[in-house]
N, C-alpha and C positions, 0 to 999 in steps of 0.2 A: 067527664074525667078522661074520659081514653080516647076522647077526641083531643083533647087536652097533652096527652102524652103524644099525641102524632105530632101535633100543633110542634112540639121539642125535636124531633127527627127531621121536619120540614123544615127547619130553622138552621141555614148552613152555620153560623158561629155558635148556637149551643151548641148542636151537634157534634163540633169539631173540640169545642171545653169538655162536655161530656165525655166524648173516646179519649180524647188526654187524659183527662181522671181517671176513667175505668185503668187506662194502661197502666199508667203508674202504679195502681192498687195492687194490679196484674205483679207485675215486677216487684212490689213491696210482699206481696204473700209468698212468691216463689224465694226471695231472699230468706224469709222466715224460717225454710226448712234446708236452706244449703247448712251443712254443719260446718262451724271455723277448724284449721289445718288442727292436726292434732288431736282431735275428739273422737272418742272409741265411739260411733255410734250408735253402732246394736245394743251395743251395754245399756246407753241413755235411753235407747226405745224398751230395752227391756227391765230396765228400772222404774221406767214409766208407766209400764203393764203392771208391774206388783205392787206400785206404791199409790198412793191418791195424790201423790204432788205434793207443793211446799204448802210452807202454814203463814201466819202472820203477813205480814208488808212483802214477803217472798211471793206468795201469791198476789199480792194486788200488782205489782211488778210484772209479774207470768203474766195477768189477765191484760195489762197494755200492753205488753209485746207479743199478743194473740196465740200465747205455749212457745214462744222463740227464747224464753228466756232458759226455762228447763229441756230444750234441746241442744242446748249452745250451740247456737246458730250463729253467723255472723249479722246478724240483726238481734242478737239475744235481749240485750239493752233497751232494743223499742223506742216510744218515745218518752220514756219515765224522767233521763235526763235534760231532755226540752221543757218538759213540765217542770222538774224541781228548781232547772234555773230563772224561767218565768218565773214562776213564785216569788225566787229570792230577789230578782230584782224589782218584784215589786214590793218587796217587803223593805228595802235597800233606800226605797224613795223617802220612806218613813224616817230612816234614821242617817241618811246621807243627804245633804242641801243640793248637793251638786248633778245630783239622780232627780229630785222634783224638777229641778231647776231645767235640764233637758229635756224631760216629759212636758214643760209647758213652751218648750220654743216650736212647738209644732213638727212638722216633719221632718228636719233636719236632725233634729233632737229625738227622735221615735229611731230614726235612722241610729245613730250613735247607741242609744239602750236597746236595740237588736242586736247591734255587733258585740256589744259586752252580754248578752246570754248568748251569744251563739261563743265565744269566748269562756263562759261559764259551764254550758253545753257539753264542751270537749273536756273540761277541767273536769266534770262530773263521771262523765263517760269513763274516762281515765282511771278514776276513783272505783267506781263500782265492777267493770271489768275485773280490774284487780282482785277485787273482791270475790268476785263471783268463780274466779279461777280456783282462787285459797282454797273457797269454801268446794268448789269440786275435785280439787287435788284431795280434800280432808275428807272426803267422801259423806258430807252430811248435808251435799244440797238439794235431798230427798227431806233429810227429815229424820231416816231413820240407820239403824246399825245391823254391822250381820247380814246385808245381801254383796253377795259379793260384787254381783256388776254396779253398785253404786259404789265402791271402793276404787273401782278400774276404770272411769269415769277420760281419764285422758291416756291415752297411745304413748305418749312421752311425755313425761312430768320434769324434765332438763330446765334448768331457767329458759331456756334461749326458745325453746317450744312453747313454754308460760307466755314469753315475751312478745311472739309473732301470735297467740290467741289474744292479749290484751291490747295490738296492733289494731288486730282487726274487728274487733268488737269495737274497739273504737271508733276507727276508719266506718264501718256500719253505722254507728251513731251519726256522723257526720256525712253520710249517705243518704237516711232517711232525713234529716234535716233539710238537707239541697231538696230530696222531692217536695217535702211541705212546700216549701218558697214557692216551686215549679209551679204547684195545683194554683197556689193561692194566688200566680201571678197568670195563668195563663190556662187554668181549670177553673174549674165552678168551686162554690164552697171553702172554706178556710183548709188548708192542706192539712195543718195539723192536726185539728180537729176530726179531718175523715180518715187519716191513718189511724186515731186512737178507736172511731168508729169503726174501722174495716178490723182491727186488730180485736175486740170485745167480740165482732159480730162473729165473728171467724171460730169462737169459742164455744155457739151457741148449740150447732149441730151434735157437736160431742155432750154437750154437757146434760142436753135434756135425750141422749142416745142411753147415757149412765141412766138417768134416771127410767128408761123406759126396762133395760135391761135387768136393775137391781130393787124396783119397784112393782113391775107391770103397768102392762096397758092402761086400766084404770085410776092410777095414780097420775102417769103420765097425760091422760086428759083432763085431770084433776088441775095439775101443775099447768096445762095450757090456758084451761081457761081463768086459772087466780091470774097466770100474768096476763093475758088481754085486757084484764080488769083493773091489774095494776097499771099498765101501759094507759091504760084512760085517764087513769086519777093523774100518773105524774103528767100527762099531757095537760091535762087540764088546769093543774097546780103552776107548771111551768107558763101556761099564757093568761095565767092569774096577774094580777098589775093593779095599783093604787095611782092614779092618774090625779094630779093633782094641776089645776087649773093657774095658766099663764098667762097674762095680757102684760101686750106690748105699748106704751105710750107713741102716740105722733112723733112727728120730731122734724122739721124743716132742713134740709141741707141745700141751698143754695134754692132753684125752684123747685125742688121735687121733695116729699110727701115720703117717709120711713118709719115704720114702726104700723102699731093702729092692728095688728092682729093678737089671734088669740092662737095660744097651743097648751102643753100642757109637758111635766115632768113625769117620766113612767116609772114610779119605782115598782122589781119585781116582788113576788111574794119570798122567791128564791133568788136572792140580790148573791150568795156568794157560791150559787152551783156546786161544783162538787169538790170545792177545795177544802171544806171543813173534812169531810169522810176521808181524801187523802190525809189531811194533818191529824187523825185522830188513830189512822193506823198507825202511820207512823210513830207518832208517838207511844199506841200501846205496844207495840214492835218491840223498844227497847227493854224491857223488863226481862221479856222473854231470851231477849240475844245476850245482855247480863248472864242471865241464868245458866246460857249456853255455856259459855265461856269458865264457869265456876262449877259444872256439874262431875267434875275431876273427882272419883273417891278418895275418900280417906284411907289410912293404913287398915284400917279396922271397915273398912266397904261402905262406910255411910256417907250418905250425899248432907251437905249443909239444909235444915228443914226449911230457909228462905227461899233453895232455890227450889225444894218439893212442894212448897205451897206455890212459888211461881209456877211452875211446871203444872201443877193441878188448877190453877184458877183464871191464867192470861196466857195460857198457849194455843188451846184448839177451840175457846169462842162460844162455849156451847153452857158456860156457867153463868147465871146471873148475874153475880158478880162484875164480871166481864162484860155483860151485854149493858147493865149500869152505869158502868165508869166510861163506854165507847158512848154510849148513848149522852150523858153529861159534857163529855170532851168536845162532843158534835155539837150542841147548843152554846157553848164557850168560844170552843171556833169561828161559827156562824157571826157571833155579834163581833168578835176581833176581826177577822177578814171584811166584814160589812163595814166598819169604823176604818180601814184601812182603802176601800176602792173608791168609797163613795164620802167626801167633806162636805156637811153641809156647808159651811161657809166659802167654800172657794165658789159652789153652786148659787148662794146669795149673793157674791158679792160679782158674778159676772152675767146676774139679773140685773141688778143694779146700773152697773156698767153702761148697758145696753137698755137702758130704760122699764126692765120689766118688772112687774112686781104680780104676788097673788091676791086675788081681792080679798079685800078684808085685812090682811097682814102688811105692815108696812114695811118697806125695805131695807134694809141692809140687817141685822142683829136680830129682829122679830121675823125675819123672813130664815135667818140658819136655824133657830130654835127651833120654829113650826118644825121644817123639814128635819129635823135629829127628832123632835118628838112623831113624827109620823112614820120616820126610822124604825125606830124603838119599837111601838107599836108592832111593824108590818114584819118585822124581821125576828121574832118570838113565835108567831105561827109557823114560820118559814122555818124556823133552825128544829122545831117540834118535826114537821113533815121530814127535813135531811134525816134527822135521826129515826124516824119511823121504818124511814125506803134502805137507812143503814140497816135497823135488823133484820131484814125479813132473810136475808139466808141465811145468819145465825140462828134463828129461830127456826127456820125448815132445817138444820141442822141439828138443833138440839130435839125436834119433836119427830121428824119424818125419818130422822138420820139419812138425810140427804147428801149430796155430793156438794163440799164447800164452794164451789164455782157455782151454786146455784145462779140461775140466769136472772131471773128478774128480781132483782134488788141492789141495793147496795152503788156506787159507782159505775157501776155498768147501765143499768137502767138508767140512770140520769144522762149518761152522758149520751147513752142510743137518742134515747128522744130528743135530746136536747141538740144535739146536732142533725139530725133527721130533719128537726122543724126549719134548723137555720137555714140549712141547705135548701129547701124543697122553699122556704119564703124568697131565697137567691134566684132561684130558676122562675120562680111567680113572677117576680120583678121582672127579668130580662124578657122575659114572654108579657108583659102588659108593654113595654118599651117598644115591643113591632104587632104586637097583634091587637093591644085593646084590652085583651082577655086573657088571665092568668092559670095558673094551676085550682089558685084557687078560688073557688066563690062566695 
């Protein structure tokens, strides 16, 4: 192993994608904590001493832009608006011809659905900025009422100071965007992927400091060693795979000999990663921001009782209720996003094509079927596991009354490991490329 890591240092071109990366991250964490023009900062730190931070889709936001979001930073944003536009443009394939129709011309086509989320990117950035100012002019993007430094939240609340803060939150969005591209073109690893990595991991020291501080020692090794254990399972879960066997037909082209091997399709256990747990925050998110908006007294001081059983059963996560209908949402999700990334029959029919087929099943129609029922199958234990790794800090929440940013579960865990592994198989590869011998054995 640590021969292995030398093996990386002696190697002038990782070495040189390596300190690229690191830099960047370097520069990406330091932007994190510059505050955008206009921002009372002491106020923001000292709001942040007395409160626990936001609640709902607010926090999964905080947790990708690694606390940049509840310090309005000029990176407050993070990479949440890359992700929502990925999303929608792949969601856009589905119901737009002219979006598939790009996605299969190949590079060309990948190129042009890049420019339109990075186009989306800024639309979004635009959009939530916005938002994020309102909601800290209105002083409730703690959560709570009655302190005052969350009331005082900006220096100057003038339009024209709102305007240069949603400037450059945006500008910030379209900052960390240009690094992604940077790492991915000329660093190791997917850029976006390791921003949203550095940005989770960056959360970790604090949040298991609360727990050592509000718990003790005891608990605190308690909490280390379930997530080692959790870290094993989703590690092991994530390089789980249903490999389903491929043979190629001969094929003569002129005097040379094509086809005649054998391979195989790798479907994963966890085929739609962590996109279900975003779309099920989000979605239970609104109820609660409804709620917001309608918790105005009446003349006579009573709140509407819709929005006090919202307010009691889909706000802080900790009710049954609540952990039931996230936990259902995630399994629903799970099979819509899997039905959306992966066709069985575009996968039959460019077997086909190419003369392959699996044995046993004949090709073209008997060959999509197999694979949608092997689908079905594999991707029901998988959507059970998202929603399991979903509760667990709802559940340390409701039973340890733990700190909502608990570290291991939920989105965060998935995405650490799962870019962890991509990463570290990236650097395997280019180290077997000159030496023989990878990271891994």
């Amino acid at each position: 192993m640590f021969s292995a890591i030398a093996r990386i240092f002696r190697t002038p071109d990782l070495r040189r994608k390596i300190g690229f990366t690191l830099a960047i991250i370097v520069i990406y964490r330091l932007g994190a904590h510059v505050p955008a023009p206009f921002v009372n900062f002491p106020n923001v730190q000292s709001c942040l001493d007395q409160t626990a931070g936001a609640e709902g889709l607010l926090s999964l936001v905080n947790l990708f832009s690694g606390g940049a979001l509840l310090q309005l930073s000029i990176f407050a944003l993070g990479v949440m608006p890359y992700i929502t536009a990925t999303i929608i443009v792949q969601l856009l394939r589905v119901v737009i011809p002219h979006f598939e129709t790009l996605y299969k011309e190949g590079q060309s086509g990948q190129a042009k659905l890049t420019q339109y989320t990075r186009y989306i990117t800024i639309a979004l950035a635009l959009l939530q900025s916005t938002t994020l100012v309102t909601v800290a002019r209105s002083g409730q993007l703690f959560g709570v009422t009655g302190i005052a430094e969350c009331n005082q939240l900006l220096v100057n609340d003038v339009w024209w100071a709102q305007l240069l803060i949603i400037i450059c939150m945006t500008a910030g969005t379209g900052l960390i965007m240009w690094f992604a591209e940077l790492v991915t073109e000329r660093g190791i690893g997917n850029g976006m992927s390791l921003l949203i990595f550095t940005s989770i991991a960056a959360t970790f020291p604090g949040a298991m400091g609360a727990i050592w501080q509000a718990r003790g020692f005891e608990v605190f090794l308690l909490v280390l060693a379930i997530g080692i254990v959790i870290v094993a399972l989703v590690v092991f879960v994530e390089q789980s795979q249903r490999r389903i066997p491929v043979q190629y037909a001969k094929r003569m082209v002129g005097r040379r000999t094509y086809g005649g091997t054998n391979t195989y399709i790798p479907i994963k256990v966890n085929m739609a990663g962590v996109v279900p747990v975003i779309f099920a925050s989000s979605l239970l998110y609104l109820p609660a921001l409804v709620a917001q908006f309608n918790a105005t007294p009446d003349a006579e001081g009573n709140v509407p009782e819709w929005v006090t059983w919202i307010n009691t059963y889909f706000t802080t996560g900790d009710h049954w209720l609540y952990m039931l209908v996230y936990f259902l949402l995630i399994i629903g999700f799970t099979y819509f996003y899997v039905a959306i990334t992966f066709n069985p029959v575009d996968v039959a029919d460019n077997m086909k094509k190419y003369g392959g087929f699996i044995p046993g099943i004949r090709a073209g129609r008997p060959t999509a079927e197999y694979l949608d029922y092997v689908l079905t199958r594999i991707t029901f234990p998988g959507s059970i596991y998202l929603g399991l790794i979903a509760l667990i800090p709802l559940i340390a929440l409701a039973t340890v009354q733990a700190n909502q940013n608990f570290p291991f579960g939920g989105a965060s865990i998935l995405i650490i490991v799962g870019v962890g592994l991509e990463t570290v198989k990236q650097i395997d590869a280019q180290l077997q490329q000159r030496h023989y011998e990878g990271l891994l054995r």
